[in-house]
C-alpha positions in Angstrom: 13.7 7.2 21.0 10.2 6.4 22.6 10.1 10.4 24.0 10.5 11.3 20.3 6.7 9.8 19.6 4.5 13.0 20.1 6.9 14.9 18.0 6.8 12.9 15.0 3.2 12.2 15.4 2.9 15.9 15.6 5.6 16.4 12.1 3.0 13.5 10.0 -0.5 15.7 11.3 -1.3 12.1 13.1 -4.3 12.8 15.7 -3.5 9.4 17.3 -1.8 6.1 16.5 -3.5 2.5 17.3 -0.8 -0.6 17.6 -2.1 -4.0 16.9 -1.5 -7.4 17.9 0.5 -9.4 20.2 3.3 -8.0 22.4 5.5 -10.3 22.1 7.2 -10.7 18.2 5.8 -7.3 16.8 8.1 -4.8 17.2 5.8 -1.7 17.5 3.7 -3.2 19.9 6.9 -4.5 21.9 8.7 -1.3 22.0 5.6 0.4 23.6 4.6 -2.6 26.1 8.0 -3.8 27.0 6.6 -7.4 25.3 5.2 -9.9 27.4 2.3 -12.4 27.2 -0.3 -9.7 25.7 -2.5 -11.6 22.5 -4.5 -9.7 20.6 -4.0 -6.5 21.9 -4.7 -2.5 20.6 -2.5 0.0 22.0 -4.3 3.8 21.5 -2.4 6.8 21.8 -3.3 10.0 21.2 -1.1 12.9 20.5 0.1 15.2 23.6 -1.6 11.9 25.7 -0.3 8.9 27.5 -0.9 5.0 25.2 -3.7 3.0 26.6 -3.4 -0.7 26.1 -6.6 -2.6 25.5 -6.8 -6.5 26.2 -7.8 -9.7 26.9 -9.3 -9.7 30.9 -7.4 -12.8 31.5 -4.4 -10.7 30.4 -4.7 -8.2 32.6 -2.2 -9.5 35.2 0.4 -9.5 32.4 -0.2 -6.3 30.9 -0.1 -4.3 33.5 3.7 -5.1 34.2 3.6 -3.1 31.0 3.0 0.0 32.7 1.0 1.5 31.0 -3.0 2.2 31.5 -4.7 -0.9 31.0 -8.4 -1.1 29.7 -10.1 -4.9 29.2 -12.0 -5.5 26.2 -15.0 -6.9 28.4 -15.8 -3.3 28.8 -17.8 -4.3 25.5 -19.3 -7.8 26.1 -19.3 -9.5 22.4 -22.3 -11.2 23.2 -24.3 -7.7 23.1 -22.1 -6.7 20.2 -22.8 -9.9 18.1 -26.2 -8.9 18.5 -25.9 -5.3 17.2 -24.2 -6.8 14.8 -27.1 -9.4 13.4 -24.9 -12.3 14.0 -21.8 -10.0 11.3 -18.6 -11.6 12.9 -16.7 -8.3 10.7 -19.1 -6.1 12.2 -19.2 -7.4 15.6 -15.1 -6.5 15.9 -15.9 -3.2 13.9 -18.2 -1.8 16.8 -15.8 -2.9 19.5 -13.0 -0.8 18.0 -15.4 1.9 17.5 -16.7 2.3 20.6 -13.5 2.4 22.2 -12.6 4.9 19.8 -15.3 6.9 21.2 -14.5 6.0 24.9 -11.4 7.9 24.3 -12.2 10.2 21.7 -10.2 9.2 18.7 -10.6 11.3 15.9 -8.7 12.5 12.7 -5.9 10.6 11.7 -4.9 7.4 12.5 -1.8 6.2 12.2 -1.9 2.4 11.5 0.9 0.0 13.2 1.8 -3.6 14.2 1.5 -7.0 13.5 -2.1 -9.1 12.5 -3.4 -11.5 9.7 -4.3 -8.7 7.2 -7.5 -10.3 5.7 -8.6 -10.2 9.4 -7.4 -6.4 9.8 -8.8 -5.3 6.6 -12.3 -6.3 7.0 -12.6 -5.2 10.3 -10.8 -1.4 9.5 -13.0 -1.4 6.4 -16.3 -1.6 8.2 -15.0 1.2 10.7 -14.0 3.7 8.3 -17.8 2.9 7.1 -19.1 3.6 10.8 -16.7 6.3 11.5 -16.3 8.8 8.3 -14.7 11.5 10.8 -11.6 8.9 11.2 -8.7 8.6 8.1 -6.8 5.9 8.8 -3.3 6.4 7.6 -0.4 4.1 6.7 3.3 4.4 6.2 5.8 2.9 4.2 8.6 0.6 6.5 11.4 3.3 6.4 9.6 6.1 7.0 7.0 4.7 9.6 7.1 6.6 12.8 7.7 4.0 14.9 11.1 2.9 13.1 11.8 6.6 13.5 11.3 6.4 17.2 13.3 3.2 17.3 16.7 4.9 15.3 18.2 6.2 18.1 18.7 3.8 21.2 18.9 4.9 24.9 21.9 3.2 26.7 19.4 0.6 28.2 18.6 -0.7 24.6 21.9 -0.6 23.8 22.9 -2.6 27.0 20.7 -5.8 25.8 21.9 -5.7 22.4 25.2 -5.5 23.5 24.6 -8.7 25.7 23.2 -10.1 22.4 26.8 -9.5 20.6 28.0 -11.4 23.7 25.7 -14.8 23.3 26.1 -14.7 19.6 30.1 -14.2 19.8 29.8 -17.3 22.5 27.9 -19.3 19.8 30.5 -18.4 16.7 33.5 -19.3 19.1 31.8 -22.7 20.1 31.2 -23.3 16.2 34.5 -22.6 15.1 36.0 -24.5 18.1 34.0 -27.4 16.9 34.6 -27.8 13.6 38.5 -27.1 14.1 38.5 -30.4 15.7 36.8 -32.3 13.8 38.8 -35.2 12.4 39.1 -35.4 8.2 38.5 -37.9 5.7 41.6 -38.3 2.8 39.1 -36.6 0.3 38.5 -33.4 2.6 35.8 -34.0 4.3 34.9 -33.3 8.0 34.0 -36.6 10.3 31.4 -36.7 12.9 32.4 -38.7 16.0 31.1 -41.5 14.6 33.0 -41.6 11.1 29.8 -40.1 9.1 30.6 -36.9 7.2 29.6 -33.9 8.7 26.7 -32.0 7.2 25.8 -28.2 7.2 22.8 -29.4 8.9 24.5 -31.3 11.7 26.5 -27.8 12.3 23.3 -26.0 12.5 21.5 -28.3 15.2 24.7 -27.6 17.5 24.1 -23.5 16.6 20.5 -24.0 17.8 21.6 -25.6 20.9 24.1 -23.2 21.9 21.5 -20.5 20.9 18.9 -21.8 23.1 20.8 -22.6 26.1 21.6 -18.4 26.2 17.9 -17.6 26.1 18.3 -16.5 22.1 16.1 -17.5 19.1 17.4 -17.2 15.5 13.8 -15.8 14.9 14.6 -14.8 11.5 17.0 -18.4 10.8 20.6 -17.8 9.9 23.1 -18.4 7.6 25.6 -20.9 7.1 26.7 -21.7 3.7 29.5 -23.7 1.9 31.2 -23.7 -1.4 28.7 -21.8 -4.2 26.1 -21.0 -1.6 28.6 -18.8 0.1 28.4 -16.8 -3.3 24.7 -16.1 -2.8 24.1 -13.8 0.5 21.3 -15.0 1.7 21.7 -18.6 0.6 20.8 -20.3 4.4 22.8 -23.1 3.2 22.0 -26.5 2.5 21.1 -29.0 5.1 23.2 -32.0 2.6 26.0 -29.4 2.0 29.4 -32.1 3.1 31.7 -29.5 5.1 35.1 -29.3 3.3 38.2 -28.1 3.9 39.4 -25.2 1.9 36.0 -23.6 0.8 34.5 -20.4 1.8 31.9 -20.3 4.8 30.1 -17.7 5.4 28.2 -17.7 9.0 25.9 -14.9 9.6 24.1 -15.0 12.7 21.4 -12.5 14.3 19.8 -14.0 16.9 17.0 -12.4 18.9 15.9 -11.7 22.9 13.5 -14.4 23.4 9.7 -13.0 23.0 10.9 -10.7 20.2 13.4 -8.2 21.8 16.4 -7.2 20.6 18.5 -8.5 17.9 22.5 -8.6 16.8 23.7 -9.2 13.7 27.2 -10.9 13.2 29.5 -12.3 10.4 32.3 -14.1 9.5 33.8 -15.9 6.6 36.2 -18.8 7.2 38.1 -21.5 4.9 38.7 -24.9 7.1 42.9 -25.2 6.7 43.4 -23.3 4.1 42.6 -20.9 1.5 42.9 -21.0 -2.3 45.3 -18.0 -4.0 42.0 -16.6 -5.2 39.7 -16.7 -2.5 42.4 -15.2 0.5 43.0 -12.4 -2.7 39.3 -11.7 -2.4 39.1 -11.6 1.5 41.9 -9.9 1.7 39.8 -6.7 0.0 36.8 -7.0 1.9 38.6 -7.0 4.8 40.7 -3.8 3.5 37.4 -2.0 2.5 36.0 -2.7 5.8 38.9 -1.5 7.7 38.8 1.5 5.8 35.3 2.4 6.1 35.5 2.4 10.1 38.4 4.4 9.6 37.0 6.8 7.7 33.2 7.4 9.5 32.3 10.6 10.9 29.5 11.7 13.0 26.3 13.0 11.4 27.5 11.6 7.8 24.7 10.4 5.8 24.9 6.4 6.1 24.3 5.8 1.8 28.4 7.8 1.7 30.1 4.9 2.8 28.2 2.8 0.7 29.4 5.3 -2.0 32.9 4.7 -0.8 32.6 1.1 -0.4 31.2 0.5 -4.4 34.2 2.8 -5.6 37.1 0.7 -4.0 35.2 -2.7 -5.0 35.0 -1.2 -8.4 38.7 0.0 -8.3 39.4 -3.4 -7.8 37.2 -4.6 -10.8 33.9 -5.9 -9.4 30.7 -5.2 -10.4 28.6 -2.7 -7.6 25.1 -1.9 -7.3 26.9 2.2 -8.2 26.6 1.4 -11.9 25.1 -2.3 -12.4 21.5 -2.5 -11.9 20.9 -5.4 -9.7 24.1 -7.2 -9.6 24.4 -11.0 -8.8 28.3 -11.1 -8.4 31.0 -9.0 -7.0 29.2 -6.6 -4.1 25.7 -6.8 -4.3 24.1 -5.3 -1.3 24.1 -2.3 0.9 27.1 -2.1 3.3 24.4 -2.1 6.8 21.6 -1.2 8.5 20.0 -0.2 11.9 19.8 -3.1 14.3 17.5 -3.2 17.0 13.9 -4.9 17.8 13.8 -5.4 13.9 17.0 -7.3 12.4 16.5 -4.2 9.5 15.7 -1.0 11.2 16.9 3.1 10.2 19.0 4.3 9.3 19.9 2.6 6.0 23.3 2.8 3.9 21.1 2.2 0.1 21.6 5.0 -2.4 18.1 5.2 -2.2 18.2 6.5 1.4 17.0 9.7 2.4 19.7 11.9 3.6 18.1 12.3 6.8 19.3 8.7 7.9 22.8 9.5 9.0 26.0 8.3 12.0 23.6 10.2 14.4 24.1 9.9 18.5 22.8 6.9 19.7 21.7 4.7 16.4 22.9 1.2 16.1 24.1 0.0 12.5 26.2 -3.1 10.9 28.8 -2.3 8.4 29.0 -5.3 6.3 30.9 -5.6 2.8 31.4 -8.8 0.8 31.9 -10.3 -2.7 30.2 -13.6 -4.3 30.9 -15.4 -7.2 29.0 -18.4 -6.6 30.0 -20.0 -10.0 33.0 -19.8 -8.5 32.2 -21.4 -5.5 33.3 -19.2 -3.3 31.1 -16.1 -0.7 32.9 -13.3 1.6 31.4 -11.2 4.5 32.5 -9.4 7.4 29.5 -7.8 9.3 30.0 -6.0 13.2 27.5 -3.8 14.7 28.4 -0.8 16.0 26.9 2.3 18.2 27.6 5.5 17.3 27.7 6.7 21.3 26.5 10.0 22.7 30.5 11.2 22.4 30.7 10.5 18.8 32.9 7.8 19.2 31.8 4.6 16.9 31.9 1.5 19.8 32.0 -1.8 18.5 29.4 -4.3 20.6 31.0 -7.7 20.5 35.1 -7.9 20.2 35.7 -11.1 17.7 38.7 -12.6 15.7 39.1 -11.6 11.4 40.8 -15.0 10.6 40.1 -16.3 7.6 41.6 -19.4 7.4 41.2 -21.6 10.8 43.5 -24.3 11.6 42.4 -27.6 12.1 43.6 -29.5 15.0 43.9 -33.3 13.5 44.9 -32.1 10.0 47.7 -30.4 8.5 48.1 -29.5 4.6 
């Protein structure tokens, strides 16, 4: 959590740690500043110390419903700084950045965070270390960053708005499945619009924007809805052409996002429009099995990568090819079983073999538990996906209640 900062910057020997960018859609920034209309910001905190946020001085008004201690950037007029600068754009920025540095007497190491265009970032860092040898700027690989650290364990406030998340999202897969159901059916199979046209994955996504937008969410990171062989590849976002069919797998995964870049949820279903082929209800049948059995099974403090251990042994028991002994598979279970949800769609902890230990069913964290199979020469794509939160008792709460079926009957249409 956000109280857990100065300890982990203490654990990585950071001195201090700049965030830069926008608040709203950058997650470190965000998570610091609450989000908000902040451009172009640089958040400075140094250890043991509370963050300063730098900005824009038309911003001010907006960032200081952040909080935190506000300082304007026309503390350092860039009409005398171009100057120093002999007319160096690169070098202009460079002795902004370092003169707040020594306004608040940043020194050592720097940790490095947020979201910018990296040419622009580069040059300007580059020209600083130049000025200021008694910095080290440091950088950190995605899982082991400090910030998506902070962010693995949610308080009950962040868990609150993802959970309202799950509620939207849950409101948009009942109103898709609720609309298709009743859509009328051409003698080959295919779905009608109102108007007689066939019905397109594209004209199913339009209505999942709407519904999206009119609870305040953005699919910020798109979503997936995918028919027939693109089904069979995960993240296959489906084609816009794609007819929709009766009797062919769909999988919908949705994770929509607070507007302004807060908090996400991530959702799944797979469904078959009135009824299932023999083989494809024999496949969802063990994905559903597996997943059933994994909740069963998860205890508190267990590294995350064990039920991904458990969940490649039953798909392999069952004959499908797993990441446990095929490098890279591209049918039968292919991916990880979850992932930490929170103001990143992929946060800690993470259920890969390649996991560190560390990332385990702690108090407070927020995962998915998603197994599938695809065989998309086969035509055919399963997933079930729920997040959970693993609360402060232990107990493993699921954040948005929503029917398993499979198959869903169609209201004008029987086989």
């Amino acid at each position: 959590m956000k109280y857990d900062i100065d300890a982990l910057m203490q654990a990585k020997n950071l001195d201090a740690i700049v965030v830069i960018g926008s608040a709203e859609n950058n997650p470190p920034m965000y998570y610091m500043t609450g989000g908000g209309h902040v451009s172009a910001a640089t958040l400075i905190k140094k250890r043991g110390e509370k963050a300063v946020l730098y900005c824009n001085d038309m911003e001010r008004d907006e960032a200081a419903k952040s909080g935190l201690t506000i300082r304007l950037y026309g503390e350092y007029p860039l009409l005398e700084l171009f100057k120093d600068a002999n007319g160096d754009g690169v070098l202009m920025m460079a002795l902004r950045m370092q003169r707040i540095f020594n306004t608040l007497g940043v020194k050592g190491r720097v940790g490095l965070y947020g979201h910018e265009d990296v040419s622009a970032t580069f040059a300007t860092l580059s020209r600083l270390q130049k000025l200021m040898p008694e910095v080290e700027f440091v950088g950190e690989t995605r899982e082991e960053s400090l910030f998506n650290q902070a962010m693995e364990t949610k308080s009950e406030e962040e868990v609150a708005r993802i959970r309202e998340m799950g509620k939207h999202t849950t409101e948009v897969v009942r109103l898709t499945a609720e609309f298709l159901t009743s859509c009328d059916v051409r003698d080959d199979e295919v779905l009608l619009k109102k108007d007689g046209s066939p019905l397109t994955i594209g004209d199913v996504k339009q209505k999942i924007n709407l519904w999206l937008a009119e609870r305040d969410a953005v699919p910020s990171e798109g979503f997936i809805f995918s028919i027939g062989r693109d089904a069979g590849v995960p993240h296959s976002m489906g084609n816009p052409t794609d007819l929709m069919r009766l009797g062919q797998t769909i999988v919908f995964d949705i994770y929509p996002q607070e507007r302004g870049g807060g908090y996400f949820y991530d959702f799944t279903r797979t469904w078959s429009l009135g009824y299932a082929m023999p083989e494809a209800q024999e496949l969802y049948d063990q994905v559903q099995e597996i997943y059933d059995k994994v909740l069963e099974n998860m205890d508190l403090n267990v590294p995350f990568k064990e039920y991904q251990r458990m969940t490649c042994e039953y798909f392999e028991s069952k004959g499908h090819k797993t990441p446990m002994n095929t490098p890279a598979p591209q049918e039968g279970y292919v991916h990880s079983l979850g992932h930490g949800v929170g103001i990143n769609i992929h946060e800690r902890p993470f259920s890969g073999f390649q996991a560190s230990d560390d990332q385990r069913l702690a108090p407070g964290v927020v995962i998915t538990v998603e197994p599938g199979l695809y065989y998309p020469e086969k035509g055919m794509g399963f997933r079930i996906e729920d997040t959970y939160w693993v609360r402060p008792d232990g107990k493993m709460e699921l954040l948005a209640d929503y029917p398993y079926d499979f198959v869903l009957e169609m209201k004008k249409w029987k086989k």
